[in-house]
Backbone as CSV, one residue per row, in Angstrom:
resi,resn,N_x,N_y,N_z,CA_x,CA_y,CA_z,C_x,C_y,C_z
1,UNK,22.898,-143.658,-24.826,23.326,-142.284,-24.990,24.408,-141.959,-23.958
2,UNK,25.632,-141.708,-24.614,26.584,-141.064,-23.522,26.572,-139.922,-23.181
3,UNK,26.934,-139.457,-21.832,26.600,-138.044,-21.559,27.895,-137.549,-21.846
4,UNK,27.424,-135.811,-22.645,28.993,-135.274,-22.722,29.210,-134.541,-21.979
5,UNK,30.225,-134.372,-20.679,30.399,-133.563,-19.890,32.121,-132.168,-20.512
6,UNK,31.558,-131.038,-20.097,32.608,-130.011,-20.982,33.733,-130.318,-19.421
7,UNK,35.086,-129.366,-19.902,36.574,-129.417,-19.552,36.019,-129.303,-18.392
8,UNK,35.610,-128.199,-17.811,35.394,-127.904,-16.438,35.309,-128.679,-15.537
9,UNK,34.099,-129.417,-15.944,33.001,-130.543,-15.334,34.032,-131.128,-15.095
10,UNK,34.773,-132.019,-16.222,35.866,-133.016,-16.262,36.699,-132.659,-14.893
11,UNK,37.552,-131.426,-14.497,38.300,-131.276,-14.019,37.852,-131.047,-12.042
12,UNK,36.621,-130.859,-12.076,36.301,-130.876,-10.915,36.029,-132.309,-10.647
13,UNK,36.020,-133.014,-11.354,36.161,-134.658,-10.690,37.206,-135.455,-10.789
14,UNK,38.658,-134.413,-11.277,39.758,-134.828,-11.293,39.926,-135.311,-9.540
15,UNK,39.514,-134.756,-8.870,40.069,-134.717,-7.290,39.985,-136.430,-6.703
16,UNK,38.912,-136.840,-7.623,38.271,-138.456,-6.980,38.813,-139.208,-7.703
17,UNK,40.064,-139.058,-8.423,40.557,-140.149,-9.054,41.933,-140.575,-7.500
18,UNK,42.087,-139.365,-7.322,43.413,-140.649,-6.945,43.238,-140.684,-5.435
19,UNK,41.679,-140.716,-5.055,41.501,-140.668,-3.646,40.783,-142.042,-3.491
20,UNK,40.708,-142.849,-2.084,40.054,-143.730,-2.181,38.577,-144.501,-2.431
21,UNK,37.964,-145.467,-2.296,36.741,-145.578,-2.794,35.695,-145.369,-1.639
22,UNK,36.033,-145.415,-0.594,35.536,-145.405,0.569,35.144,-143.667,0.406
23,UNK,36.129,-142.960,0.192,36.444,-141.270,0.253,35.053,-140.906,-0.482
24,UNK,35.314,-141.956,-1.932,34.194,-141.323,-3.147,32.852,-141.487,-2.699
25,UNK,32.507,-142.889,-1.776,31.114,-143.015,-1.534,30.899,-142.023,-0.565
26,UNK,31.967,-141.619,0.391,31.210,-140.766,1.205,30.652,-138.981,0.235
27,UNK,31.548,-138.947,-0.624,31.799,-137.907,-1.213,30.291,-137.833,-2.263
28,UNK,29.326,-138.967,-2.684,28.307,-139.477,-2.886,27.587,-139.371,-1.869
29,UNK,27.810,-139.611,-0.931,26.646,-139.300,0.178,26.359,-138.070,0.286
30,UNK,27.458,-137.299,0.380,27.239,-135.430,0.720,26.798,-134.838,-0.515
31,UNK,26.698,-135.407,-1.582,26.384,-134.825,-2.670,24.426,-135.048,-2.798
32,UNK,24.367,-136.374,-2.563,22.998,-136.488,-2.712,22.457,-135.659,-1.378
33,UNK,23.362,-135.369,-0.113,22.489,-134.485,1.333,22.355,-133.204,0.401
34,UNK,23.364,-132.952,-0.312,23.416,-131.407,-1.012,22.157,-130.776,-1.770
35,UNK,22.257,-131.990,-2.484,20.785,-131.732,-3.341,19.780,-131.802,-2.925
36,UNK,19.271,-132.746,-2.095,17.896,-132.697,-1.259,17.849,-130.988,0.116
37,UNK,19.043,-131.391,1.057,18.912,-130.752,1.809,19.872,-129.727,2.021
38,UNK,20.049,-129.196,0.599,21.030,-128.000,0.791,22.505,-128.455,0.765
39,UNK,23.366,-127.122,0.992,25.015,-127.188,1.368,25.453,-127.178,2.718
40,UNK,26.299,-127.656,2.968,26.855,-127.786,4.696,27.858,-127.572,4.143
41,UNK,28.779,-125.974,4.616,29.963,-125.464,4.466,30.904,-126.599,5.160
42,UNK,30.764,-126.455,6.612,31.475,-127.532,7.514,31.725,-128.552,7.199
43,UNK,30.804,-129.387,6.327,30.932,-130.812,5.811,32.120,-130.880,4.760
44,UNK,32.522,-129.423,3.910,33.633,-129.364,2.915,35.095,-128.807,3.827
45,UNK,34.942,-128.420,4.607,35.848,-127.923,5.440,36.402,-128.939,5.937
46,UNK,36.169,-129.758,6.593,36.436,-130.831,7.583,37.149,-132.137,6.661
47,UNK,36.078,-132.380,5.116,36.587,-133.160,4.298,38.547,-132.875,3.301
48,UNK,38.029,-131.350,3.314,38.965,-130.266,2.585,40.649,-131.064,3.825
49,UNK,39.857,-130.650,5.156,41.569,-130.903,5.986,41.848,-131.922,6.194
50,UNK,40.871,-133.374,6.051,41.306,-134.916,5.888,41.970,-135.070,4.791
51,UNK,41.945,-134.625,3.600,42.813,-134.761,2.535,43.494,-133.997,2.382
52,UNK,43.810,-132.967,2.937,44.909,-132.100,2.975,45.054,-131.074,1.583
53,UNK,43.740,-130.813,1.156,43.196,-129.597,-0.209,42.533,-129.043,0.366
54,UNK,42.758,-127.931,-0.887,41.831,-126.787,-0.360,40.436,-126.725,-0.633
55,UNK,39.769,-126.032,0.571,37.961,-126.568,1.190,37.665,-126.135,-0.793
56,UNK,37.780,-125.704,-1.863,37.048,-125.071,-2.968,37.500,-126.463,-4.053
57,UNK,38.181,-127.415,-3.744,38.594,-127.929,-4.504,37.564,-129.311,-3.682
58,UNK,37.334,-129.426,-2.764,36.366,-130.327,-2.562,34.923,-129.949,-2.681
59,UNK,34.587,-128.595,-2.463,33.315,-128.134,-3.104,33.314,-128.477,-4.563
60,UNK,34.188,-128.157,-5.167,34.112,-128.557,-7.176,33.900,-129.882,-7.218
61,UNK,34.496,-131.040,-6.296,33.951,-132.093,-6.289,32.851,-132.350,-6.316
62,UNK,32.247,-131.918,-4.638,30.859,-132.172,-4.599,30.096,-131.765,-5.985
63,UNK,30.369,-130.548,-6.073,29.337,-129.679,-7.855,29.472,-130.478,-8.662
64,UNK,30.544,-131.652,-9.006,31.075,-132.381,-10.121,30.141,-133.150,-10.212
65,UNK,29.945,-134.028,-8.606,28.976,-135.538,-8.839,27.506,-135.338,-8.570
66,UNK,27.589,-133.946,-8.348,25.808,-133.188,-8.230,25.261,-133.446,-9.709
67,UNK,26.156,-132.429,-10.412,25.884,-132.618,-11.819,26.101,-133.908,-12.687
68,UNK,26.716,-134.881,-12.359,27.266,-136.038,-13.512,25.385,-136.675,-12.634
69,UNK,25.407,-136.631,-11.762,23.944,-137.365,-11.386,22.683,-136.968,-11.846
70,UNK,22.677,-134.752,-11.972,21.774,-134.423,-12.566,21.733,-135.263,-14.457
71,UNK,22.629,-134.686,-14.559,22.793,-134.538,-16.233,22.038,-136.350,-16.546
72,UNK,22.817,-137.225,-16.103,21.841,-138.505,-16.169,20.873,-138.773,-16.114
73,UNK,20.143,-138.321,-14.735,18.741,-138.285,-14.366,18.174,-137.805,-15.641
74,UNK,18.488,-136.493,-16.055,17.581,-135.777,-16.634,17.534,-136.514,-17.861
75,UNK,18.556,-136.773,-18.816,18.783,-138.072,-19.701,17.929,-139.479,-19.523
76,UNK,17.776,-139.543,-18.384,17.116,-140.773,-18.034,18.080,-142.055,-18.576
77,UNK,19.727,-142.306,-18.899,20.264,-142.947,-19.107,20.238,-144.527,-18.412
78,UNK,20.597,-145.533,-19.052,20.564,-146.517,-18.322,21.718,-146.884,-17.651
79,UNK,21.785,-147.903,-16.969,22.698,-148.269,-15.840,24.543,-148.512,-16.936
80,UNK,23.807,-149.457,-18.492,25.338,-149.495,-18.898,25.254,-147.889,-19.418
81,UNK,24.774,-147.458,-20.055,25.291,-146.041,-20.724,25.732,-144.872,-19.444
82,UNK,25.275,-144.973,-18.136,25.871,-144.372,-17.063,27.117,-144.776,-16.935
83,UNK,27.548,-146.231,-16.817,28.819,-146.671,-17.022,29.774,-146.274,-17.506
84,UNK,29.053,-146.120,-19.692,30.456,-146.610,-20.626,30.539,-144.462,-20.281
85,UNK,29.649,-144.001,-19.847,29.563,-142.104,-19.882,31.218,-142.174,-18.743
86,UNK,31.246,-143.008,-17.590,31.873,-142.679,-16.373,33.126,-143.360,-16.661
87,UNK,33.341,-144.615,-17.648,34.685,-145.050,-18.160,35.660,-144.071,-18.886
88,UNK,34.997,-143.293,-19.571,36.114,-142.538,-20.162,36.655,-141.309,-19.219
89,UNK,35.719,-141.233,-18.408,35.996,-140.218,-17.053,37.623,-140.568,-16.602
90,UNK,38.207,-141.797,-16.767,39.503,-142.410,-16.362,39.382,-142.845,-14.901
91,UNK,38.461,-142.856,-13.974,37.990,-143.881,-12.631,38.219,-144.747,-12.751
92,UNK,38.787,-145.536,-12.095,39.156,-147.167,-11.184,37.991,-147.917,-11.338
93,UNK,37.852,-149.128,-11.228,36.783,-150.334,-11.468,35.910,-149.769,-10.044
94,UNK,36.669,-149.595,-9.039,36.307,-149.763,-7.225,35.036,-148.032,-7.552
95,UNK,35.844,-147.044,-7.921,35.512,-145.481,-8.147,33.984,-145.839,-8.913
96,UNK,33.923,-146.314,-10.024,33.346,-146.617,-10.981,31.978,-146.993,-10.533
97,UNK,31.852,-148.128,-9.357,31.044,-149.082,-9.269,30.154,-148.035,-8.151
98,UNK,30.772,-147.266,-7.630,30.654,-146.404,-6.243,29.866,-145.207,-6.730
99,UNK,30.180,-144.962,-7.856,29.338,-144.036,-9.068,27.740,-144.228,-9.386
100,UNK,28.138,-145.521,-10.096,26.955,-146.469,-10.464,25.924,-146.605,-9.226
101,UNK,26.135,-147.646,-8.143,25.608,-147.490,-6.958,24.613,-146.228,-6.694
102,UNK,25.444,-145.202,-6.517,24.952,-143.821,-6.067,23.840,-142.989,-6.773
103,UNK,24.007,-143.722,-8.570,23.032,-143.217,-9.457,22.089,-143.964,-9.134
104,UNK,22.220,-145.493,-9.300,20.849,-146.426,-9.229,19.898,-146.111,-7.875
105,UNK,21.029,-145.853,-6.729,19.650,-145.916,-5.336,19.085,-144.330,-5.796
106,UNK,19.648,-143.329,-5.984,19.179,-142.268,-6.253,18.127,-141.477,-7.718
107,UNK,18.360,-142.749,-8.541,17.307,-141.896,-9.710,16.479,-141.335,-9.712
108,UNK,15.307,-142.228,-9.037,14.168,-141.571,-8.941,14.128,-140.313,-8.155
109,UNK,14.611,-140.453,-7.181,14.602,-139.407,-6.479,14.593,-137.848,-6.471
110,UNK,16.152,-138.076,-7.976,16.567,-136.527,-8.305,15.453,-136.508,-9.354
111,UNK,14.913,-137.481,-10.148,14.354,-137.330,-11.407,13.297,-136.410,-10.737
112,UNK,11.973,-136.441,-9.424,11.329,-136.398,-8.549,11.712,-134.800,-8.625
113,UNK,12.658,-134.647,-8.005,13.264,-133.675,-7.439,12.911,-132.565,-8.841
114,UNK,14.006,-132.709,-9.678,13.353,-132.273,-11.132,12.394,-131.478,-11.424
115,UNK,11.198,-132.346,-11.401,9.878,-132.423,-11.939,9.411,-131.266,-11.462
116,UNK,9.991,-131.398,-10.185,8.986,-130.297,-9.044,9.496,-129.185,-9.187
117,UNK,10.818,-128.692,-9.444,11.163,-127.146,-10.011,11.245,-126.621,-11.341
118,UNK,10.214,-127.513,-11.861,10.049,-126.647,-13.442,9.018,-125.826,-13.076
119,UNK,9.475,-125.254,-13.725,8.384,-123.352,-13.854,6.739,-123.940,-14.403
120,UNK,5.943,-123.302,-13.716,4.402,-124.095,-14.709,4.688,-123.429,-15.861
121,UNK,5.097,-123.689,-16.863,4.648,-123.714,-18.379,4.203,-124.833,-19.027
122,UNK,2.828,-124.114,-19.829,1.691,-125.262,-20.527,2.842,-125.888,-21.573
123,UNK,2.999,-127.017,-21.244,2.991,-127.701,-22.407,2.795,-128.099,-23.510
124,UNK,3.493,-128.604,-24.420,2.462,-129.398,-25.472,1.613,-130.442,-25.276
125,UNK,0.084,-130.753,-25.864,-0.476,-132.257,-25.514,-0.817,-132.493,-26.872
126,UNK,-1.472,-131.543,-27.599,-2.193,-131.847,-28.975,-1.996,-131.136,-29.860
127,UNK,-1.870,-131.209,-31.537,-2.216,-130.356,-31.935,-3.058,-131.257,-33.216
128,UNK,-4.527,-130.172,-33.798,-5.547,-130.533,-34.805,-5.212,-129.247,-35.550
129,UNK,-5.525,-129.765,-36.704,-5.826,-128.687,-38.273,-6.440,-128.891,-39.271
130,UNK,-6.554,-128.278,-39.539,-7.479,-127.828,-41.231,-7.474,-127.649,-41.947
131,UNK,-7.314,-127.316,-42.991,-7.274,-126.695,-44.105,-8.318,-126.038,-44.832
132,UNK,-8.324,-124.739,-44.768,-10.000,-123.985,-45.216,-9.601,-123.597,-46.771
133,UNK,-9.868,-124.178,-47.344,-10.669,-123.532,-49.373,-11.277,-123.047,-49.982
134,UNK,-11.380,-122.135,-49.615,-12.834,-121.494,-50.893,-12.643,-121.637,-52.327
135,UNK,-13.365,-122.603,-52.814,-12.996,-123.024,-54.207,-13.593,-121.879,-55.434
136,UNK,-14.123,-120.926,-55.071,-15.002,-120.583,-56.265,-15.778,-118.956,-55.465
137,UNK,-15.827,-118.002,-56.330,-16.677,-116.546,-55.136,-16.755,-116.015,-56.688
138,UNK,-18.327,-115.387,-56.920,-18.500,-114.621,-57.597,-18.084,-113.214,-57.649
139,UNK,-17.713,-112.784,-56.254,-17.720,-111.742,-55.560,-16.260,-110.893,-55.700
140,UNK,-15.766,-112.387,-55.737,-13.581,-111.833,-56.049,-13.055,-112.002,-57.367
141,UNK,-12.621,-111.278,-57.680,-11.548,-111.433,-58.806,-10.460,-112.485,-58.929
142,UNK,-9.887,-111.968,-57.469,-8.448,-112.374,-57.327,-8.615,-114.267,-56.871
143,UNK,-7.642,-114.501,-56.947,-7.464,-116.117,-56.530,-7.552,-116.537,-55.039
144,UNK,-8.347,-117.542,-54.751,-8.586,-117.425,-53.494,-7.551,-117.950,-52.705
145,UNK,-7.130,-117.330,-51.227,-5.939,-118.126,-50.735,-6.273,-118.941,-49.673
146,UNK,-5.874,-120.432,-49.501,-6.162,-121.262,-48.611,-5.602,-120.647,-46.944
147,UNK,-6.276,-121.194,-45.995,-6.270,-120.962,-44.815,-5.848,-121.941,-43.997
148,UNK,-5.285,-122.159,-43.076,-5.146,-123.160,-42.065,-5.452,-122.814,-41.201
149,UNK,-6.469,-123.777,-39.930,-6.932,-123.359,-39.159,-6.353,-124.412,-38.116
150,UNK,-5.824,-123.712,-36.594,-5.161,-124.958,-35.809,-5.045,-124.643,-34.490
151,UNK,-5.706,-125.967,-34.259,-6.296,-126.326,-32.171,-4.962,-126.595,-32.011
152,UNK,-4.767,-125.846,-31.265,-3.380,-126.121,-30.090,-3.728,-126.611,-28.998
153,UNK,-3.712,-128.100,-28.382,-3.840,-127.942,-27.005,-2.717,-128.210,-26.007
154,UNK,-3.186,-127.700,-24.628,-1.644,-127.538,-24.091,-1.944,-127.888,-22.644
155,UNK,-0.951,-127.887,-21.997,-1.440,-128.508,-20.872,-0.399,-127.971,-19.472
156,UNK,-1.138,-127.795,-18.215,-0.506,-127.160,-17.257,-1.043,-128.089,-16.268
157,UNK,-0.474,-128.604,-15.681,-0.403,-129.058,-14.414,-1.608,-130.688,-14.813
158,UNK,-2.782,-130.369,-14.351,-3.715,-131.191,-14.493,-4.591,-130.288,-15.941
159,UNK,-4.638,-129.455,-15.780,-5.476,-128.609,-16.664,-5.596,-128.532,-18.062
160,UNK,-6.029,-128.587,-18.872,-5.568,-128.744,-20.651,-6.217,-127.495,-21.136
161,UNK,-6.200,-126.462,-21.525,-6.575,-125.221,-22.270,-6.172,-125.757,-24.141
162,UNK,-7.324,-125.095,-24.731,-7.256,-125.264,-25.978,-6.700,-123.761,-26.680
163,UNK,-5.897,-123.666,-27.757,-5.757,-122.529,-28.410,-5.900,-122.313,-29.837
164,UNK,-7.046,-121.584,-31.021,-7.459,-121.889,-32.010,-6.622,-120.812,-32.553
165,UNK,-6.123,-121.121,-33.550,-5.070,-120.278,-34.491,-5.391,-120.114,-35.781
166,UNK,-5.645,-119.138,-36.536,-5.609,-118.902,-37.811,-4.140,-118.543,-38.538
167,UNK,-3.922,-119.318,-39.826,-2.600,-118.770,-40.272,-2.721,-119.297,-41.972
168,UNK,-2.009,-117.760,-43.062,-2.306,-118.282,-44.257,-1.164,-119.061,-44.820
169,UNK,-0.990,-119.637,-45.794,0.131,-120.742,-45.984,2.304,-119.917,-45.918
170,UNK,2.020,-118.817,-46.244,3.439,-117.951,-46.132,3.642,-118.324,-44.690
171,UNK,2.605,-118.174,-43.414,2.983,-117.367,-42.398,3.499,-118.907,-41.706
172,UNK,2.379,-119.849,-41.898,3.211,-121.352,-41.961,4.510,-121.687,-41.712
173,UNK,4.768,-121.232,-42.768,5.984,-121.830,-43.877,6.832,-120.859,-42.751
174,UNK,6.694,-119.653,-42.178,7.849,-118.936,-41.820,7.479,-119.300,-40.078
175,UNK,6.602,-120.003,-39.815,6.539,-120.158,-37.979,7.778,-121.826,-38.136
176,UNK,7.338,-122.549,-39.566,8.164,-123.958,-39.462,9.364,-123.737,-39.364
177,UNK,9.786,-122.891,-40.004,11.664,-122.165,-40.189,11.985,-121.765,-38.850
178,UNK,11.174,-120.978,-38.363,11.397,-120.364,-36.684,11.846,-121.221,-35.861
179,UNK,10.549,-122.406,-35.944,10.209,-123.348,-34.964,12.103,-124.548,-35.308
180,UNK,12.046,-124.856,-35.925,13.236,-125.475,-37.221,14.525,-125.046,-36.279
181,UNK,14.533,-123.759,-36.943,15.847,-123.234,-36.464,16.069,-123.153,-34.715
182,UNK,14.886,-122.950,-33.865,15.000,-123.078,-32.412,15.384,-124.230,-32.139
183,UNK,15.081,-125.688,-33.006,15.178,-127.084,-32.491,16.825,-126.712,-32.573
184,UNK,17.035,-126.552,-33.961,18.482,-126.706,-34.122,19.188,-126.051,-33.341
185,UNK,18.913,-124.599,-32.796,19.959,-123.791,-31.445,19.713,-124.783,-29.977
186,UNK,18.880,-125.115,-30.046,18.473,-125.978,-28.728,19.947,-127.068,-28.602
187,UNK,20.415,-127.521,-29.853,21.294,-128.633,-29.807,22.711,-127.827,-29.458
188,UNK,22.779,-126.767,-29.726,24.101,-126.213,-29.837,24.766,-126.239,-28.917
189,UNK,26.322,-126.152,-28.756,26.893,-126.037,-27.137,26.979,-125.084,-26.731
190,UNK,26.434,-123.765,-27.213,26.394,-122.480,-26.507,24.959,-122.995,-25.747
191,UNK,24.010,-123.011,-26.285,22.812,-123.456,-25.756,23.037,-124.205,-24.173
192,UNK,23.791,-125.271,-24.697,24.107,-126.021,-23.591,24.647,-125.746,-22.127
193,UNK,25.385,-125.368,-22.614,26.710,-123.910,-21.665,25.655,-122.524,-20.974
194,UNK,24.548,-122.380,-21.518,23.854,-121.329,-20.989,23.132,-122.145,-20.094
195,UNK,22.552,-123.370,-20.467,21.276,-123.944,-19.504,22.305,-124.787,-18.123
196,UNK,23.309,-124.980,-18.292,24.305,-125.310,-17.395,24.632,-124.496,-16.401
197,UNK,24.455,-122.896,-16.931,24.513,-121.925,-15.570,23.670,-121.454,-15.314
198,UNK,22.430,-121.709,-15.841,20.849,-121.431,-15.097,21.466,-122.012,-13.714
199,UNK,21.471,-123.498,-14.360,20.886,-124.422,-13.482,21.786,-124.147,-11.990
């Protein structure tokens, strides 16, 4: 899976193309201090007047290889698909490898990192159903309508809570369309573009 990074992204890692490889690993180092242990203004300042740009154009850097590392992690991509993602980036063989490097010692780490600032929301673990019939009632006229009956279970942390749901076959049919159409906005690049400035 290649990762698609939008114009922006692209252009804040314009800065590490035509700088050296030595520049980029360090520029990898401050990125992974960033994420674990915060921002150091001074650290972009100081880098900003060795290359002779301005301190906001080496911050977009740093944000550039914060994110090309998140967006992977979270992908869980492998070492070539991190690659063929960072070849079309237009980086040098030397840039490239300095990339790679920086993802492999660091995966676990950010993946780690991750894990630990999701919000507790229960999860999915299970779901069971039923189907209830009443074939036959002296009592009704009308035609009997089938029922579905359905264990949700879900899960928070260590904990698993069960949730029993009643629903008749219309209401089904209109939670699958809901559910349907959320998968499909989930894919969209507005979608994308919004969870990009959460983050």
């Amino acid at each position: 899976m290649l990762l698609i990074l939008d114009d922006i992204h692209k252009r804040h890692l314009d800065l590490l193309k035509s700088i050296d490889e030595k520049i980029v690993r360090e520029f990898c180092r401050i990125s992974v201090e960033h994420l674990f242990k915060g921002s150091n203004p001074k650290v972009y300042q100081s880098a900003a007047q060795r290359l002779n740009v301005e301190t906001e154009i080496v911050q977009n850097a740093i944000t550039g290889i914060i994110q090309l590392l998140i967006e992977a992690s979270k992908a869980m991509v492998t070492e070539i698909e991190f690659r063929d993602s960072i070849i079309v980036l237009g980086f040098n063989n030397e840039i490239q490898e300095e990339f790679v490097k920086c993802y492999l010692e660091n995966n676990h780490e950010i993946r780690s990192l991750l894990s630990s600032l999701e919000m507790g929301v229960p999860h999915y673990k299970n779901l069971e159903w039923r189907l209830d019939v009443q074939i036959a009632s002296r009592s009704l006229r009308r035609p009997m309508e089938p029922s579905m009956l359905l264990k949700l279970q879900l899960e928070e942390g260590k904990e698993s809570k069960n949730i029993i749901l009643e629903a008749d076959p219309s209401n089904i049919i209109h939670m699958t369309k809901v559910l349907d159409q959320a998968l499909q906005e989930a894919k969209s690049q507005h979608f994308r573009r919004v969870m990009r400035s959460i983050k």
